[in-house]
VOKE-325863 format. One record per residue (C-alpha): residue number from 1; x, y, z. Coordinates in nm, 2 decimals. Each point is the difference from the previous one (the first is absolute). Example, Ala and Ser with C-alpha at 12.3 -4.5 7.8 and 13.67 -1.06 7.14 Angstrom:
<rs>
1_1.23_-0.45_0.78
2_0.14_0.34_-0.07
</rs>
This chain:
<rs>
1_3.80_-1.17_1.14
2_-0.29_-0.29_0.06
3_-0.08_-0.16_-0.36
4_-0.35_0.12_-0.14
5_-0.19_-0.34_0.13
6_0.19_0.06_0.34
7_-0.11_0.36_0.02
8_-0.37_-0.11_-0.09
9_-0.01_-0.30_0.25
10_0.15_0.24_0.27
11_-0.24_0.31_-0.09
12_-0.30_-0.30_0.05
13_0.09_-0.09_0.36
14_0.01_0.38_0.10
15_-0.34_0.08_-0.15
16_-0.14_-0.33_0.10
17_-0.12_0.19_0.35
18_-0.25_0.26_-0.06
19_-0.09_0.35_0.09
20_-0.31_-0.01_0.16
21_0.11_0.04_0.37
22_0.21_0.25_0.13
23_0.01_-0.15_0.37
24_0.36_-0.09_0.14
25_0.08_-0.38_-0.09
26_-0.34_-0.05_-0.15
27_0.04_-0.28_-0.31
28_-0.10_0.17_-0.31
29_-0.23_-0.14_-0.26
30_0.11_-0.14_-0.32
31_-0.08_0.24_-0.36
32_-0.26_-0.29_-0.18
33_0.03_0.05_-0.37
34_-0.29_-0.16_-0.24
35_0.11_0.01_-0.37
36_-0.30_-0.05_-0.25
37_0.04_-0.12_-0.33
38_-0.19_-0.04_-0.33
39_-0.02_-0.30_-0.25
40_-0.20_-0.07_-0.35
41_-0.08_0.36_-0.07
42_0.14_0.38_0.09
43_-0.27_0.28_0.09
44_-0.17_-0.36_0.21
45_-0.05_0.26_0.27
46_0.27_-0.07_0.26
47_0.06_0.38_0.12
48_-0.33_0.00_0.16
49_0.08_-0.32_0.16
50_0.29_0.11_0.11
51_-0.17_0.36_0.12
52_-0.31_-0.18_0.11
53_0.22_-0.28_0.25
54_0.22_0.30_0.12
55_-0.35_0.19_0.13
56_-0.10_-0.32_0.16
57_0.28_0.01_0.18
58_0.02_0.35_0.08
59_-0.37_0.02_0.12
60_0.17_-0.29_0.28
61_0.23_0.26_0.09
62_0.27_-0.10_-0.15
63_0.28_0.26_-0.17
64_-0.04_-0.09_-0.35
65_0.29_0.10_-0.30
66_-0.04_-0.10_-0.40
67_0.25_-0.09_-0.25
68_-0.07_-0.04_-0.36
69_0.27_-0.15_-0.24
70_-0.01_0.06_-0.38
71_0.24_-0.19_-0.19
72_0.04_0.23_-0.25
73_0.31_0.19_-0.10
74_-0.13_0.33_0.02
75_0.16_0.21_0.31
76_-0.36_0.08_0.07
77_-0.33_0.09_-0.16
78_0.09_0.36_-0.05
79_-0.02_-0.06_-0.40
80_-0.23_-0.24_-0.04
81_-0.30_0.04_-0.25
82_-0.33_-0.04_0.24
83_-0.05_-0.30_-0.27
84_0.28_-0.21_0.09
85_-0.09_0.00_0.37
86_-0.28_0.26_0.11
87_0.05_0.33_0.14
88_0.34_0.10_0.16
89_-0.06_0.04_0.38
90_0.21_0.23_0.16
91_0.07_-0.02_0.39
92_0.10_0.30_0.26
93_0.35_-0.02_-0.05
94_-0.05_0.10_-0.42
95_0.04_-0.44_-0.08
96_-0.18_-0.08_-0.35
97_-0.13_-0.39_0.10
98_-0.22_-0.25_-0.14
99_-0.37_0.08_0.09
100_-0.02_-0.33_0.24
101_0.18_0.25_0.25
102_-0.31_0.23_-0.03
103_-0.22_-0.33_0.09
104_0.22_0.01_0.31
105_-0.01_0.31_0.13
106_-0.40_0.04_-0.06
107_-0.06_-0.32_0.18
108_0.23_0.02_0.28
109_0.01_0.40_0.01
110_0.34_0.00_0.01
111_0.29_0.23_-0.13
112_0.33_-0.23_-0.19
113_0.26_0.10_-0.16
114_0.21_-0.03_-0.30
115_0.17_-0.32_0.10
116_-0.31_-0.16_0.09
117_-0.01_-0.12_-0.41
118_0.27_-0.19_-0.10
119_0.11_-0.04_-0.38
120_0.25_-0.21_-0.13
121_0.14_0.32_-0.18
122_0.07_0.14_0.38
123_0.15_-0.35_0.10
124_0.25_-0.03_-0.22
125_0.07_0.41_0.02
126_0.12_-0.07_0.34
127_0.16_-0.29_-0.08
128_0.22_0.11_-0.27
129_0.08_0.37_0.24
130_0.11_-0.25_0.27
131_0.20_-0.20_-0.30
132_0.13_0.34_-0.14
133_0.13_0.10_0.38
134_0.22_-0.33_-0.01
135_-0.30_-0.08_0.34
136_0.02_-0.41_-0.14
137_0.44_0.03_0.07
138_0.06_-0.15_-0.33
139_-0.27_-0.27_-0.05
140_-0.17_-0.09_-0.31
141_-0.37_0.14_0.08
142_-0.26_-0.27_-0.11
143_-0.41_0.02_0.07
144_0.04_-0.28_0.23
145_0.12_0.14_0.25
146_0.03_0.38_-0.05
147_-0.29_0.06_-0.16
148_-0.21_-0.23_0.24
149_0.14_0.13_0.26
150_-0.05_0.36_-0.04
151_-0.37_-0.07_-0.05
152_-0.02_-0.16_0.32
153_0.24_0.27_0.17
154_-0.26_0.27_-0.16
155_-0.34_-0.16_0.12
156_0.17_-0.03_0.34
157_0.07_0.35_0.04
158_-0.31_0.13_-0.14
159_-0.21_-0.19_0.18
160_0.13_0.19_0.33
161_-0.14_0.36_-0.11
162_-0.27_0.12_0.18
163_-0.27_0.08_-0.25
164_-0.34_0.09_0.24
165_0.00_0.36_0.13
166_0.13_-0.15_0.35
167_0.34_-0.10_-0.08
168_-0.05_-0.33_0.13
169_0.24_-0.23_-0.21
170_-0.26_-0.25_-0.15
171_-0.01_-0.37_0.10
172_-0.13_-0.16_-0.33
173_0.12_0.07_-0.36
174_-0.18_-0.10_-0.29
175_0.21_-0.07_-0.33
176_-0.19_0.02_-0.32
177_0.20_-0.24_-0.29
178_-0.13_0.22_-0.32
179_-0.02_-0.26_-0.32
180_-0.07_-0.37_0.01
181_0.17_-0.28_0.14
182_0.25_-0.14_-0.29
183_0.08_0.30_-0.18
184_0.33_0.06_-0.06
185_0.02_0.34_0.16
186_-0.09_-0.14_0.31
187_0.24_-0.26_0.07
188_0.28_0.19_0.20
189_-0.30_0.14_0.23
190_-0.15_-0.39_0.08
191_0.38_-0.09_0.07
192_0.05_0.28_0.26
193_-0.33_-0.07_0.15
194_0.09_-0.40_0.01
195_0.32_0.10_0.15
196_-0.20_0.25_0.22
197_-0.25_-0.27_0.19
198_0.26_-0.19_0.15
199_0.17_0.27_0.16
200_-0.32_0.18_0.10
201_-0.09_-0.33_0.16
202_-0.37_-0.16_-0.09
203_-0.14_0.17_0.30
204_0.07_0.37_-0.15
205_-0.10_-0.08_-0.39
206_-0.25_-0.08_-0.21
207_-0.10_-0.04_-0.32
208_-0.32_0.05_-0.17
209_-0.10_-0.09_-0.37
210_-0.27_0.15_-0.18
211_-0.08_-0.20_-0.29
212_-0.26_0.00_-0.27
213_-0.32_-0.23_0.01
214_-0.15_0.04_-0.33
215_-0.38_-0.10_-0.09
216_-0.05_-0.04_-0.41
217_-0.35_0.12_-0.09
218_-0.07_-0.32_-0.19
219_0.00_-0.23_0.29
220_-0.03_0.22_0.34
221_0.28_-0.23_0.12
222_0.26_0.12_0.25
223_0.29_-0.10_-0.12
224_0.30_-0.08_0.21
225_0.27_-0.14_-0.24
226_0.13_0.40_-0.01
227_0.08_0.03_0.35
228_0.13_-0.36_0.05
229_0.28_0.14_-0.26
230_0.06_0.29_0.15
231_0.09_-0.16_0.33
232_0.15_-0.26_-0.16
233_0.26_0.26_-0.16
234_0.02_0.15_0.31
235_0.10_-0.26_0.22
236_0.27_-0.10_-0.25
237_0.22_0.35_0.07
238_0.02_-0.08_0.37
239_-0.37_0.13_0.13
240_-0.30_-0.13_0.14
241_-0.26_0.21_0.07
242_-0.22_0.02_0.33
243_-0.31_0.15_-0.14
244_-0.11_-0.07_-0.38
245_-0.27_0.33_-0.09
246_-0.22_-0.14_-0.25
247_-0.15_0.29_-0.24
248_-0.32_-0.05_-0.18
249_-0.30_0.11_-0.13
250_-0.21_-0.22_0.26
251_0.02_-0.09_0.32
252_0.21_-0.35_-0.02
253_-0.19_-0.36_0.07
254_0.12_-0.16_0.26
255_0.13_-0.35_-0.20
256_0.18_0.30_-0.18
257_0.17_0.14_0.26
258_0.09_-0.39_0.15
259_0.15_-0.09_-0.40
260_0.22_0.32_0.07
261_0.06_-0.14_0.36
262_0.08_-0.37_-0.12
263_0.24_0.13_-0.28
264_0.25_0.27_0.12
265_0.03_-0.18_0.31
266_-0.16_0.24_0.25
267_-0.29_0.00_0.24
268_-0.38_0.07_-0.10
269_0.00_0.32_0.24
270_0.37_0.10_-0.19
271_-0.21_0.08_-0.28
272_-0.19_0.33_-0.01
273_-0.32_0.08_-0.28
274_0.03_0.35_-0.08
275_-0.28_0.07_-0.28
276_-0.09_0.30_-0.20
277_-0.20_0.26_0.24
278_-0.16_0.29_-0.07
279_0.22_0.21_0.18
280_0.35_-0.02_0.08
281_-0.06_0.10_0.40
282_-0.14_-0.36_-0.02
283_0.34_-0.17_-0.05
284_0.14_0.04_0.38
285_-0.36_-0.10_0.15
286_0.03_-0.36_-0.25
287_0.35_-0.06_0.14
288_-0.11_0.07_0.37
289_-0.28_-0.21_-0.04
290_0.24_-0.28_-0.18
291_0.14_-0.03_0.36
292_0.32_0.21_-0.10
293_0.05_0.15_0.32
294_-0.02_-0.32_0.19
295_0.28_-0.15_-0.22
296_0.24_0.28_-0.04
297_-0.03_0.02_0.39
298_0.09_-0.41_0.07
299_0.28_-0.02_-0.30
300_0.18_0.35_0.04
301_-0.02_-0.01_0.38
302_-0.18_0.34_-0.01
303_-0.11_0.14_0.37
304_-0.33_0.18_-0.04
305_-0.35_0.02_0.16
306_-0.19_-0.21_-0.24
307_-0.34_0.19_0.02
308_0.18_0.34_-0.04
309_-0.09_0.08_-0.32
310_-0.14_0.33_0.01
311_0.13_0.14_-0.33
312_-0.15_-0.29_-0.23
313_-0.32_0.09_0.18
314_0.02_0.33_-0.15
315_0.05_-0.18_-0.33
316_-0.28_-0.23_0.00
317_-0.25_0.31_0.06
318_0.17_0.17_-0.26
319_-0.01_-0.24_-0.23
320_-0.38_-0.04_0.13
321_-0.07_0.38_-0.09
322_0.13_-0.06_-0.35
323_-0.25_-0.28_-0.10
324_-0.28_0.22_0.13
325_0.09_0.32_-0.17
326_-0.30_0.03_-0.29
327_0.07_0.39_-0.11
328_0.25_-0.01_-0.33
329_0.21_0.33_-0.06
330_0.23_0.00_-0.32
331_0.33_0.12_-0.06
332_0.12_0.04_-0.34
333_0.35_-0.10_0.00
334_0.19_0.19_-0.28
335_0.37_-0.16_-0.09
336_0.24_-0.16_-0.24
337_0.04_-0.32_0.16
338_-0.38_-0.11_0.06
339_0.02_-0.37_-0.19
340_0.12_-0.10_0.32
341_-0.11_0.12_0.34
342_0.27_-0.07_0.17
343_0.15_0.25_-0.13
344_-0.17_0.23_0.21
345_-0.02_-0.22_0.32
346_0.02_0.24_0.23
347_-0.22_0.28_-0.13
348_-0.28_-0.31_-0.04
349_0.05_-0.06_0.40
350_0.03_0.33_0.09
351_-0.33_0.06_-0.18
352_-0.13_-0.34_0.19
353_0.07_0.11_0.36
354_-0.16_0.34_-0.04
355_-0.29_-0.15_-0.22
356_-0.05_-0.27_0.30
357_0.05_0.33_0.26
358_-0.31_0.16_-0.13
359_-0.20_-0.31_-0.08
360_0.00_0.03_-0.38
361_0.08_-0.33_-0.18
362_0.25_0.09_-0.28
363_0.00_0.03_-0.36
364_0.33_0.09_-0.19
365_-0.04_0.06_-0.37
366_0.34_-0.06_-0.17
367_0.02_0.21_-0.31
368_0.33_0.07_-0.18
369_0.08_0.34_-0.07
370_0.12_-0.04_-0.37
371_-0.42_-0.09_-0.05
372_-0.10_0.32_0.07
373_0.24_0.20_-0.26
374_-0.18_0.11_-0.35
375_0.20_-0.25_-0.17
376_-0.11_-0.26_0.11
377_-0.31_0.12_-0.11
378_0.07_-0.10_-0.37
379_0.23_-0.30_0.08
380_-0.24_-0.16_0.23
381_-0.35_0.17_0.06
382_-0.09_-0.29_0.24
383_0.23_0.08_0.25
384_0.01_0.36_0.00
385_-0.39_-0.01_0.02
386_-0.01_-0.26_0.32
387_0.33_0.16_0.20
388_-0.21_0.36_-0.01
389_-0.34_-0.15_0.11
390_0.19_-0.17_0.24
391_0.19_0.34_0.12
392_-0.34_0.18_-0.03
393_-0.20_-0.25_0.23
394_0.23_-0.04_0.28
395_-0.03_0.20_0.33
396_0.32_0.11_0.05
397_0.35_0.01_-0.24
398_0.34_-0.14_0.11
399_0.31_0.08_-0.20
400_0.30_-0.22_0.17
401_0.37_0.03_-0.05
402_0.20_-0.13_-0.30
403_0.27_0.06_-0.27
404_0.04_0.08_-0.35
405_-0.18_0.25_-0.24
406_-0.22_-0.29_-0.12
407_-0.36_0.09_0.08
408_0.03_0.28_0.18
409_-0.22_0.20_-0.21
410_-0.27_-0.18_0.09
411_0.06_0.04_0.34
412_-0.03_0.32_-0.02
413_-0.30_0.02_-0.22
414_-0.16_-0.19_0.30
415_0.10_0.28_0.28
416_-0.12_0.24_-0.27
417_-0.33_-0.15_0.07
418_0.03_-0.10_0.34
419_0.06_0.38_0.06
420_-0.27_0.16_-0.23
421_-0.21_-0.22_0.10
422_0.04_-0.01_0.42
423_0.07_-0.35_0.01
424_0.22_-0.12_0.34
425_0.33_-0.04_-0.13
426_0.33_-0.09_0.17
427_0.33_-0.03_-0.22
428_0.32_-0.17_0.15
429_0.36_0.08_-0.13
430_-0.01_0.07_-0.40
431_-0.39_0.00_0.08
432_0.08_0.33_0.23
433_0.24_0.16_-0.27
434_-0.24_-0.06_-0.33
435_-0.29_0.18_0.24
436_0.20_0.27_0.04
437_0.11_-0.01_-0.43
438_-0.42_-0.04_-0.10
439_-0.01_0.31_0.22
440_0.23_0.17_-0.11
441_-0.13_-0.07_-0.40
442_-0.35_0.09_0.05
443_-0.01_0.24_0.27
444_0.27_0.22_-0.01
445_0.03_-0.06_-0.35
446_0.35_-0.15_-0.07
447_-0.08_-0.18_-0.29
448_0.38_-0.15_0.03
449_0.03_-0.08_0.34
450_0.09_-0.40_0.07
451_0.28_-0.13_0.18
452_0.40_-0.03_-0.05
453_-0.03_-0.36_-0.02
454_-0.23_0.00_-0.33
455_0.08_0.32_-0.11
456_0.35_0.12_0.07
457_-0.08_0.32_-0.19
458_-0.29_0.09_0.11
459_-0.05_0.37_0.03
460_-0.18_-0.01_0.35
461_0.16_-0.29_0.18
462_-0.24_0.00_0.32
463_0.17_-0.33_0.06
464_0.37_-0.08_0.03
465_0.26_-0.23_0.10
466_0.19_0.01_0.29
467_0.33_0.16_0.06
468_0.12_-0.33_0.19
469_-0.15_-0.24_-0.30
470_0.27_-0.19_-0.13
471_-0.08_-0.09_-0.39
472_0.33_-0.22_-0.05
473_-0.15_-0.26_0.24
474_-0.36_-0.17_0.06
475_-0.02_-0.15_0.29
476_-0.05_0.13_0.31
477_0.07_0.38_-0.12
478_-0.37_0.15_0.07
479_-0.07_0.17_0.31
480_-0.12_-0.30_0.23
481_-0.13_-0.07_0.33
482_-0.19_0.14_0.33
483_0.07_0.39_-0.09
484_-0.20_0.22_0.23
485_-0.27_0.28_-0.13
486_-0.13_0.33_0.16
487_-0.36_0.05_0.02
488_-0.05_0.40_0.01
489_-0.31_0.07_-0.10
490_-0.25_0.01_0.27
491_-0.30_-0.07_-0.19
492_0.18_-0.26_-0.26
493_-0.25_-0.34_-0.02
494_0.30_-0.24_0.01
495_0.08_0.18_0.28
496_-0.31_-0.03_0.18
497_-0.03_-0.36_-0.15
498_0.37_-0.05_0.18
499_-0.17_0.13_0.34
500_0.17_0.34_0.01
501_0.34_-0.11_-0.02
502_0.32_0.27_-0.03
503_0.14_-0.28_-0.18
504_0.01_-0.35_-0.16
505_0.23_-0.24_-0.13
506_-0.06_-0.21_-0.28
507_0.20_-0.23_-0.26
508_0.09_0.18_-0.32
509_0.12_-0.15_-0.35
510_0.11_0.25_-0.28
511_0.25_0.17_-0.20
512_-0.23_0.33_-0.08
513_-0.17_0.26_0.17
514_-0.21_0.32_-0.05
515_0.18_0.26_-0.09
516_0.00_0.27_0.31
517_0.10_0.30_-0.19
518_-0.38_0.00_-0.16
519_-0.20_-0.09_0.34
520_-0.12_0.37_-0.04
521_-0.17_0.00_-0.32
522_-0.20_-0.32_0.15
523_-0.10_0.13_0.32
524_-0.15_0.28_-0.14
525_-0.23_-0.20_-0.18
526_-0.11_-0.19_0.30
527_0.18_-0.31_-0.09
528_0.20_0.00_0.35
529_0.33_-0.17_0.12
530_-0.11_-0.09_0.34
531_0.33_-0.23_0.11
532_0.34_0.03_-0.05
533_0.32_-0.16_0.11
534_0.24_0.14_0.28
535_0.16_0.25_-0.18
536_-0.32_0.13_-0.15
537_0.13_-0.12_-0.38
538_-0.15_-0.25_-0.12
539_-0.37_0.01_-0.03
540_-0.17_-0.32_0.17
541_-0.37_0.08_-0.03
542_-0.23_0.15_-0.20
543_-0.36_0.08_0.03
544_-0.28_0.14_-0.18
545_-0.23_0.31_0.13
546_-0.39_-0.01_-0.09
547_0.04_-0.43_-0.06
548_-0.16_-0.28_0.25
549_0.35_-0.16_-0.04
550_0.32_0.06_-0.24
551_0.30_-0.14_0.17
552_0.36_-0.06_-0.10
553_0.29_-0.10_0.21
554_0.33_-0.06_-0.09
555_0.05_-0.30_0.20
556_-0.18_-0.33_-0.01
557_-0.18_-0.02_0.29
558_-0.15_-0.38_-0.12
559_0.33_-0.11_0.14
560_-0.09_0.06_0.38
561_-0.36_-0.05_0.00
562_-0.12_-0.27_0.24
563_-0.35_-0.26_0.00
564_-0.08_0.17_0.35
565_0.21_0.37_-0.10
566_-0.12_0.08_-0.33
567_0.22_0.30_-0.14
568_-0.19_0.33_-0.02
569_0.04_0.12_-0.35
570_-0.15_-0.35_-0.10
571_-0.21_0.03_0.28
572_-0.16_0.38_-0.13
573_-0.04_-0.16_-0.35
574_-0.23_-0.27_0.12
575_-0.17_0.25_0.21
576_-0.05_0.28_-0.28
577_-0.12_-0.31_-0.28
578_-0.26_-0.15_0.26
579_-0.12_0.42_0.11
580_0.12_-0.05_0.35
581_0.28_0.19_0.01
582_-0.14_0.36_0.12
583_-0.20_-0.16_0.27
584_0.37_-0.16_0.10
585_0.16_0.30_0.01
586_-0.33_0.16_0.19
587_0.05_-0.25_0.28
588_0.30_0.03_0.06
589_0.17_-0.25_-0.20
590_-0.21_-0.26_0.15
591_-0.21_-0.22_-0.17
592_-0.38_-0.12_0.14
593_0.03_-0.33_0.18
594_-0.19_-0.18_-0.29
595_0.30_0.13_-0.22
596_0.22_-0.25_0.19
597_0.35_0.22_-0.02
598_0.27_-0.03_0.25
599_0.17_0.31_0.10
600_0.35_0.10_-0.19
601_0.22_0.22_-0.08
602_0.18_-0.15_-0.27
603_0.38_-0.01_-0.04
604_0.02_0.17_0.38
605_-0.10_-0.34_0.13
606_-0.21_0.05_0.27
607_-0.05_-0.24_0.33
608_-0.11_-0.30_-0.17
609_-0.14_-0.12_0.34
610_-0.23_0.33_0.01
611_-0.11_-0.08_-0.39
612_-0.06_-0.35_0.11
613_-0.26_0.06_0.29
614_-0.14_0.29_-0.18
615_-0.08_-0.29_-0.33
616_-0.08_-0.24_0.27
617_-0.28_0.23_0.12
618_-0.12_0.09_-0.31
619_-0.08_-0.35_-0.11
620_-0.15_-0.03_0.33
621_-0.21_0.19_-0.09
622_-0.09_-0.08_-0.38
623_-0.06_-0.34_0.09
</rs>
């Protein structure tokens, strides 16, 4: 049996040829792998780098895959509070990630898996199995080179699965290093990837280093001492980046950028401004324009058409179409976790794309549920006063998922409302289930209905746990993943809004469900259950008769929703807050060329070429 470093060095000459011809004795092209890394600060903003380079290089054709690496422990983000590290994305194949893999897959409208995000936690896992197999014949297994080297093994094979709806193995991988350069949780991954350049060979890697250029109020100075640090650290654990992203609030002076230049030893075009924009569709158009496309193309050897860019086209005039958008429509966002919004990440862009679909410029109103209870009232009249003028002057009502009996009261106090008072609503997850307790407590009169979860004794549990839940373990026990859901009803809105589909498929995250032995009761009130799953068990959507728009799903359809493919649910909430939704539905499920919407059908995906000439025309014809 080869030694680890033997198996590594011989795995690197097979994969060195690549996969993009099929023709007999035809040379192969080489995988190019760009890692991107992060100094001075964390949250500095290098997952939309790393999304916003990997759409430059897919709208030149290229196969594009991503990688992100968090150093912590953690197997994954399955039990994460959305205040350590922002919502908990979860892919097709039921993986709990970091959200940065959700900045992937809207960007480069692709579908990754699992093994796309690498923790330390799953590194060692797999290293201490192989130990536990007697796999290292004896040796004493050290991070260099076991650990190193199964990082490297890992981004090697991952960077081979196809992740477009082709199948076409990809031809660039981006790696995302989460943390900063220097910390200590870091180290074993800068090793592997020091090891890693020299036998991908400095044609096939690159490293890029987004850094932190800050600009203190008191002077308006730029100051470069930061960055020339960062590099510094850098370059002392074995790398040197290629391209040194500068972040700040301004674009950066020129003698500022030639300091940086002068200093970490690279050349004035090697360093790329990257200022605060006004919207985040901006960030691949500043690269391209930084002349990204001409370098990547000279130092990875990259074979492309250089003026076939068609894709960041579609960017710039969407990115156009959001600076012109005048028309405000407001979604009160009710949660638990609203002091920060990353917490909800991908309900805000979910909200964003169909917002930008319908030319409406949006306005989310973060109010946190406990506000709105009566106690809060006496404890602090201030808050409970603003959260319900805020609820009361929005246009529409959004109720997201989340955990824990903490302010869940008030969250249903505001469907209570949004119902009574016909406001466009859409609950997702535990939004879904407390719509269906508020109506089960003031319209058929269960006084004691709730959920198993807060009330295990409830006397009208209209919402349960799942036979398959596992309570001795956390992680990874909920139901996860693409499940698919049957759309019966004929003249169900989300069905309409889904383009009359028999059925979807959509990315669920839960451990409770509706109970289906009282669907009865509810139906024959008019509240209706108008999707279910396979086996006709589990109740996946409800609606509201006699309302513009009361929504809950099960799933989380923010998770699949797309810049250019906004997901209908969100879609039909924008629609029923701005009063366009009936003359939607009227036309068809079409929207009037000055409405700018691209045709979809959600989670189906439909023939993104079709979408794309169908949004190219009606640009066309708004401009």
């Amino acid at each position: 049996m080869l030694p680890v470093s033997g198996r590594i060095l011989r795995n690197f000459q097979r994969l060195r040829l690549t996969r993009c011809s099929r023709a007999q004795g035809e040379t192969k092209r080489q995988m190019k792998y760009i890692l991107v890394t992060g100094g001075v600060i964390s949250g500095i903003g290098k997952g939309i780098i790393a999304s916003s380079i990997g759409t430059i290089l897919k709208s030149c054709g290229l196969h594009v895959t991503s990688i992100k690496i968090d150093p912590y422990i953690n197997i994954d983000a399955g039990t994460f509070s959305p205040y350590e590290h922002g919502e908990v994305f979860v892919l097709d194949d039921g993986g709990e990630v970091d959200l940065d893999l959700g900045n992937y897959e809207r960007f480069l409208d692709i579908r990754l898996t699992r093994d796309n995000n690498i923790t330390t936690g799953k590194i060692y896992q797999s290293v201490i199995n192989k130990e536990r197999k007697g796999d290292y014949l004896g040796k004493t297994v050290q991070v260099v080179p076991h650990i190193t080297d199964a990082i490297q093994e890992w981004v090697v094979r991952q960077a081979l699965i196809p992740v477009d709806s082709d199948g076409v193995e990809p031809e660039v991988c981006v790696i995302e290093l989460g943390g900063t350069v220097g910390d200590i949780e870091s180290m074993p991954f800068i090793e592997a990837f020091r090891q890693f350049q020299f036998k991908a060979k400095r044609e096939n890697f690159c490293n890029i280093h987004v850094s932190l250029v800050p600009q203190p109020s008191t002077t308006g100075e730029q100051k470069t001492k930061p960055t020339q640090n960062s590099v510094r650290e850098l370059r002392g654990l074995g790398l040197s980046p290629d391209l040194i992203v500068c972040r700040c609030t301004t674009p950066m002076e020129k003698s500022v950028k030639e300091k940086i230049s002068m200093f970490c030893h690279v050349e004035p075009e090697q360093v790329i401004c990257v200022y605060d924009v006004c919207s985040l569709y901006r960030v691949p158009l500043l690269l391209e324009a930084e002349g990204v496309v001409g370098y990547f193309k000279e130092r990875l050897n990259l074979q492309f058409e250089a003026n076939s860019r068609r894709l960041l086209n579609k960017w710039k005039e969407m990115a156009d179409r959001y600076d012109r958008t005048l028309e405000t429509c407001s979604i009160a966002l009710v949660g638990k976790y609203t002091k920060l919004s990353d917490s909800y990440a991908s309900v805000i862009k979910a909200l964003e794309h169909a917002a930008l679909a319908i030319n409406q410029k949006l306005e989310v109103k973060y109010i946190d549920s406990a506000d709105l209870e009566p106690c809060r009232q006496l404890d602090e009249p201030v808050k409970y006063h603003e959260a319900w003028q805020n609820l009361c002057s929005a246009n529409g009502v959004l109720v997201p998922g989340g955990f824990g009996f903490r302010g869940t009261e008030g969250k249903i106090l505001a469907i209570a409302w949004a119902r009574r008072q016909k406001k466009p609503f859409l609950g997702v997850c535990l939004g879904m289930q407390l719509a269906v307790v508020e109506f089960a407590r003031n319209a058929l009169n269960w006084s004691d209905a709730n959920s198993t979860e807060f009330n295990p004794n409830t006397k009208y549990p209209v919402v349960i746990d799942m036979p398959e839940h596992n309570p001795g373990e956390m992680g990874g026990t909920m139901r996860l993943g693409k499940r698919k859901t049957i759309l019966k009803e004929k003249n169900s809105v989300l069905r309409r809004l889904y383009k009359d589909c028999d059925y979807i498929e959509e990315r669920h995250r839960h451990r409770y469900e509706v109970n289906p032995e009282m669907r009865s009761n509810f139906e024959e009130k008019g509240f209706r259950f108008v999707g279910q799953d396979v086996e006709g068990e589990r109740m996946e959507i409800i609606e509201l008769d006699e309302h513009p728009y009361f929504v809950g799903v099960q799933y989380h359809p923010e998770f699949t929703s797309r810049p250019m493919k906004p997901s209908p649910p969100y879609l039909g909430l924008m629609l029923a807050a701005s009063g366009k939704l009936q003359r939607y539905l009227e036309k068809g499920c079409r929207l009037s060329p000055r409405d700018t919407y691209s045709d979809q059908s959600g989670s189906s995906s439909p023939d993104s070429e079709i979408v794309d000439l169908k949004l190219s025309a009606i640009l066309t014809q708004e401009s």
